[in-house]
N, C-alpha and C positions, 0 to 999 in steps of 0.2 A: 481536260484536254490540253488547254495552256502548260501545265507543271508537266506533262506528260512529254509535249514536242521540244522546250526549255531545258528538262533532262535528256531527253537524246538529241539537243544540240552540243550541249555543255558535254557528252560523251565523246562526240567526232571532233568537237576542237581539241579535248583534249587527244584521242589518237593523232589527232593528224598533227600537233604539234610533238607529241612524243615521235612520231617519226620521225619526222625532221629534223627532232634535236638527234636523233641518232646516226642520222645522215653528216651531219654537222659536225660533230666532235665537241669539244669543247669551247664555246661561242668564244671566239675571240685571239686563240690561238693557234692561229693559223690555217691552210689549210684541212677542209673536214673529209671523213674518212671518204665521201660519195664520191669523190676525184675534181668535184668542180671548187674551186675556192673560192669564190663570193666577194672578190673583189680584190685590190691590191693594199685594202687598208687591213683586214682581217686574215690575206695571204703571210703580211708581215708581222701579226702576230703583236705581242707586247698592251702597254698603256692604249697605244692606240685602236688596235685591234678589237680589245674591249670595248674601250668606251664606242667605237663604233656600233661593236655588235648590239650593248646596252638601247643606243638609241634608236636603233633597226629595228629592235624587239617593241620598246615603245611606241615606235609611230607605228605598226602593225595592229598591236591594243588598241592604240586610239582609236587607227581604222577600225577594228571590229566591233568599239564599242560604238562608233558613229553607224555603222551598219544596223548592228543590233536595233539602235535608237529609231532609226528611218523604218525598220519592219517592224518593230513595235508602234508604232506611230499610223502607220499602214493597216496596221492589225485592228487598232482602234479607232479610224475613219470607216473602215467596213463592217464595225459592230454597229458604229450609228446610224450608217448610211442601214442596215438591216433591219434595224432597231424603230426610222422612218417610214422605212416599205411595210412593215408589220401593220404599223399605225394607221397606215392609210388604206391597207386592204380591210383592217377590222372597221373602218368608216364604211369603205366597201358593201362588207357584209352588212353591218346595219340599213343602210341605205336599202339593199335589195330586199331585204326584213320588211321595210317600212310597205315595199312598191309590196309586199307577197298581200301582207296585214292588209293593205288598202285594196287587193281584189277580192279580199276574201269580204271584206266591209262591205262593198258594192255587190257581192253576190245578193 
């Protein structure tokens, strides 16, 4: 189930980044085909433009790899927390096992 939702995540980031860059043009040179140009450091294109786009892309990565990180993290607090509740229902059941055993003792 895991490898199943991690491959259809890794499929939508990657569409939704291929759009974009399509949207975009060519990061860094200038304005991108969409009409909006994404600032005045990437409007004017050149060294700067790049390097701009370069660390725009990075800190986007890091964002999603810190995202990734927090729902993976998320993911495996509610396996434990599951993992708990199980534990303590099979106590549960034993327990009401015992109370069934001992009326039937008493009969």
């Amino acid at each position: 189930m895991a490898r199943f939702l991690r491959s259809n995540i890794r499929r939508f980031v990657t569409l939704q980044l291929r759009m974009s860059s399509d949207q975009l043009g060519e990061l860094g040179k200038g304005a991108g085909k969409g009409g909006g140009g994404g600032g005045s450091i990437r409007e004017a294109g050149g060294a700067m433009g790049k390097r701009g786009a370069t660390e725009e892309e990075k800190y986007f990565k890091r964002k999603e790899q810190e995202q990734l990180a927090v729902l993976k993290q998320h993911h495996q607090d509610e396996i434990e927390h599951h993992k708990k509740e199980i534990e303590r229902l099979l106590h549960e059941i034993d327990r009401h096992k015992g109370k069934i055993r001992k009326l039937k003792h008493d009969d």
